[in-house]
C-alpha positions as protocol buffer text, in pm:
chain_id: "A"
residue {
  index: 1
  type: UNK
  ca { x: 13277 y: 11184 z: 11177 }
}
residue {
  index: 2
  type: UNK
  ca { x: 13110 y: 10855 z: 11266 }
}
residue {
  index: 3
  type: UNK
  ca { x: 12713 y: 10808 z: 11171 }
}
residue {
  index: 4
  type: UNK
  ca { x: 12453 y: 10718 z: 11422 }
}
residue {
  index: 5
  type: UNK
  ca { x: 12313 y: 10395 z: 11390 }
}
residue {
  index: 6
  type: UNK
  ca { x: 11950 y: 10281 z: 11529 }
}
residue {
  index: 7
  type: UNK
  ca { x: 11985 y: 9913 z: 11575 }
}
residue {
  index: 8
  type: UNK
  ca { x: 11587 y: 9760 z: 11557 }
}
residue {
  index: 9
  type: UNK
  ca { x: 11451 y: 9590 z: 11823 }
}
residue {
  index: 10
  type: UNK
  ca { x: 11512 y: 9256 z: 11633 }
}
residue {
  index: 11
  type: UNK
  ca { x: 11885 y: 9261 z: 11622 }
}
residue {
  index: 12
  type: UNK
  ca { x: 11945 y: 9441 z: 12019 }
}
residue {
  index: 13
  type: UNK
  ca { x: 12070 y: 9084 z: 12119 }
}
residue {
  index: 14
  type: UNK
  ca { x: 12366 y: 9072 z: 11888 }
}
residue {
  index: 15
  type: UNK
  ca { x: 12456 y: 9434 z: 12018 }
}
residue {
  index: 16
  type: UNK
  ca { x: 12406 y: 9333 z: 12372 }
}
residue {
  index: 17
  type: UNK
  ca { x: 12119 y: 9547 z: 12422 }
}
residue {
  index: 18
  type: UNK
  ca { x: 12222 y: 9877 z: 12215 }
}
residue {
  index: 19
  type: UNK
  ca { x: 11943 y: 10067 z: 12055 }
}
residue {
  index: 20
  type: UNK
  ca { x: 12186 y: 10273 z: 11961 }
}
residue {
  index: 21
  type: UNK
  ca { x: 12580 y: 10279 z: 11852 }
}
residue {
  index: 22
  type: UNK
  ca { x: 12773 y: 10453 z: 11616 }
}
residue {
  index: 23
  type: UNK
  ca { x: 12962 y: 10378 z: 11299 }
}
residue {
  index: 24
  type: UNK
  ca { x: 13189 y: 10471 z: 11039 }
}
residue {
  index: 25
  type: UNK
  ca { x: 13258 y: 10469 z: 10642 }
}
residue {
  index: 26
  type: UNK
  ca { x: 13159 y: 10653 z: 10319 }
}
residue {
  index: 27
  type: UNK
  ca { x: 12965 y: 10346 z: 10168 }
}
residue {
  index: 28
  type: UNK
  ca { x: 12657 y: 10102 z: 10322 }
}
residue {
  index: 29
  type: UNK
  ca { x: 12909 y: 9855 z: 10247 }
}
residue {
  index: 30
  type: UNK
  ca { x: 13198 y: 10017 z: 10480 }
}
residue {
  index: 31
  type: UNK
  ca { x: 12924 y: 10114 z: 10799 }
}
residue {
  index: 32
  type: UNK
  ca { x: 12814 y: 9712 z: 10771 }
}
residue {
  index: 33
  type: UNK
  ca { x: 13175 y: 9615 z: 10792 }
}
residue {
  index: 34
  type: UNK
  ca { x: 13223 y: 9823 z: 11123 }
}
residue {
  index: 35
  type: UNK
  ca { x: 12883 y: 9711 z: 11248 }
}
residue {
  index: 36
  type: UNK
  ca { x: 13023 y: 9353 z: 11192 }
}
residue {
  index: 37
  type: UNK
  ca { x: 13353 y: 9429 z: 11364 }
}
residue {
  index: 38
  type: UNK
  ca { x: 13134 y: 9568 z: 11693 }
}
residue {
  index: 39
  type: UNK
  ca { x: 12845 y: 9329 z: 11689 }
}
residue {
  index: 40
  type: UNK
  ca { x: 12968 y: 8997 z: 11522 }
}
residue {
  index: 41
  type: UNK
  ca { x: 12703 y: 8881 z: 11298 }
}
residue {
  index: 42
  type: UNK
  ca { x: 12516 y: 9201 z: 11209 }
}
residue {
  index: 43
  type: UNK
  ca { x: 12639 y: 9114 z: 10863 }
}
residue {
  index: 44
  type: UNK
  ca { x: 12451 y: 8783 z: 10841 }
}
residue {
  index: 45
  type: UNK
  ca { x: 12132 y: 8967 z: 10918 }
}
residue {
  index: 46
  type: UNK
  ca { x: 12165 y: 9221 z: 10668 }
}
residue {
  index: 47
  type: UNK
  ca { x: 12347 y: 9115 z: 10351 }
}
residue {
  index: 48
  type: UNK
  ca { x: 12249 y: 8834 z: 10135 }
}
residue {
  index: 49
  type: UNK
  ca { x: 12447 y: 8770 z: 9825 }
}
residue {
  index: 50
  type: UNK
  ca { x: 12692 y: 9031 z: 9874 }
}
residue {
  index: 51
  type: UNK
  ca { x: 12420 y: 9256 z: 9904 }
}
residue {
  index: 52
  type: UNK
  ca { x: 12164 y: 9431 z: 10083 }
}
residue {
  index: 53
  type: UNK
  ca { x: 11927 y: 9126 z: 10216 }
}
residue {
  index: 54
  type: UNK
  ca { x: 11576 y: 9191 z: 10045 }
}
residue {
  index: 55
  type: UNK
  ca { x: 11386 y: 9151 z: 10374 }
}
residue {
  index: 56
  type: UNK
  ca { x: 11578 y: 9454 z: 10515 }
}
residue {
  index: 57
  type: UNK
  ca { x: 11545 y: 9863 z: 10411 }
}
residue {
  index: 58
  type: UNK
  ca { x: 11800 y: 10082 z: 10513 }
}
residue {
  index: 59
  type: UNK
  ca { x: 11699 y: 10487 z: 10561 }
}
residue {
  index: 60
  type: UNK
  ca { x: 11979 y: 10737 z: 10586 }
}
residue {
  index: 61
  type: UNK
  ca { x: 11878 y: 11096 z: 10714 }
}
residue {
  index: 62
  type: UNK
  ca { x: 11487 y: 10948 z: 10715 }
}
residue {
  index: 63
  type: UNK
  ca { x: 11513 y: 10874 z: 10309 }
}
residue {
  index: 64
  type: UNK
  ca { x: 11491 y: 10491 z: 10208 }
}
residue {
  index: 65
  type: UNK
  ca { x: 11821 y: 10421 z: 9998 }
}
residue {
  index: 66
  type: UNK
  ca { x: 11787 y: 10241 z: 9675 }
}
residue {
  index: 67
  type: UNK
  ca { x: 12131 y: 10180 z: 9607 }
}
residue {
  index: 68
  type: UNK
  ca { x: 12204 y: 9867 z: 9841 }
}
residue {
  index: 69
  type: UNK
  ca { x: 12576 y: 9835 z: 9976 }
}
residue {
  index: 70
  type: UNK
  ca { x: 12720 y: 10063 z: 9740 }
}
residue {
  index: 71
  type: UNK
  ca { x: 12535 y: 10355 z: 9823 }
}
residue {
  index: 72
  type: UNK
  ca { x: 12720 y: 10681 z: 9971 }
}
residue {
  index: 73
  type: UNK
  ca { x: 12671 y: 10798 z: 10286 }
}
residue {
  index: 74
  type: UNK
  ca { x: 12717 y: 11144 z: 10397 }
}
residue {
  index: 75
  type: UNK
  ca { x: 12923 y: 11138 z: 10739 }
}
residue {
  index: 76
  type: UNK
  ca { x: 12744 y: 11236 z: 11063 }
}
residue {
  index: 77
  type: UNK
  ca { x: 12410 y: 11050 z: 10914 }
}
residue {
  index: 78
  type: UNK
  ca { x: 12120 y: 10925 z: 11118 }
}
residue {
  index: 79
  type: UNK
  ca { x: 12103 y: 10556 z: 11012 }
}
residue {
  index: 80
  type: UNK
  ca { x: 11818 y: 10293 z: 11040 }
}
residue {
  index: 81
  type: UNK
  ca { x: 11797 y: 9936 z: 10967 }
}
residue {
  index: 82
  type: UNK
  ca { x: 11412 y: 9827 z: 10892 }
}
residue {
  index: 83
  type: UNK
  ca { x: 11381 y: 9445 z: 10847 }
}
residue {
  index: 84
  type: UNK
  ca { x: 11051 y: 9390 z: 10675 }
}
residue {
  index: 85
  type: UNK
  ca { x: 10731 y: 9236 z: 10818 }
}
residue {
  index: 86
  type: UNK
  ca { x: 10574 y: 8982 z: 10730 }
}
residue {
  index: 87
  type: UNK
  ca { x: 10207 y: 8909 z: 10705 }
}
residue {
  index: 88
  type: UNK
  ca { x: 9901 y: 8919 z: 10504 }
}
């Protein structure tokens, strides 16, 4: 089944306003891939070097993953996208 994916308030205009859509694929890697085939872009915002971008965390089922776009992901998963603030 497909995963739910929380799109932050940051990246709404590339997903026309969506807080919300869903997505499928065992890996980060695969769910970014169908992101990027709904929302042209999303990719850009999130990977960086072939890889998860290092101002962005990802939590699956409310853990933070560690293991960037390789990581599994169990299907019918509550996904978020957190890009990092800046600040000091």
């Amino acid at each position: 089944m497909a995963s739910t994916v929380f799109i932050p308030a940051l990246m709404r205009k590339l997903s026309g306003g969506k807080d919300r859509t869903t997505a499928t694929g065992v890996t980060l890697r695969a769910i970014v891939d169908d992101l990027e085939r709904q929302f042209p872009g999303f990719r850009d915002r999130v990977v960086e070097d072939n890889d998860l971008a290092g101002s962005v965390a990802v939590s699956v089922n409310g853990e933070i993953i560690t293991g960037g776009l390789s990581e599994s992901i169990p299907a019918d998963s509550e996904i978020h996208f957190v890009p990092a603030i800046g600040g000091g």
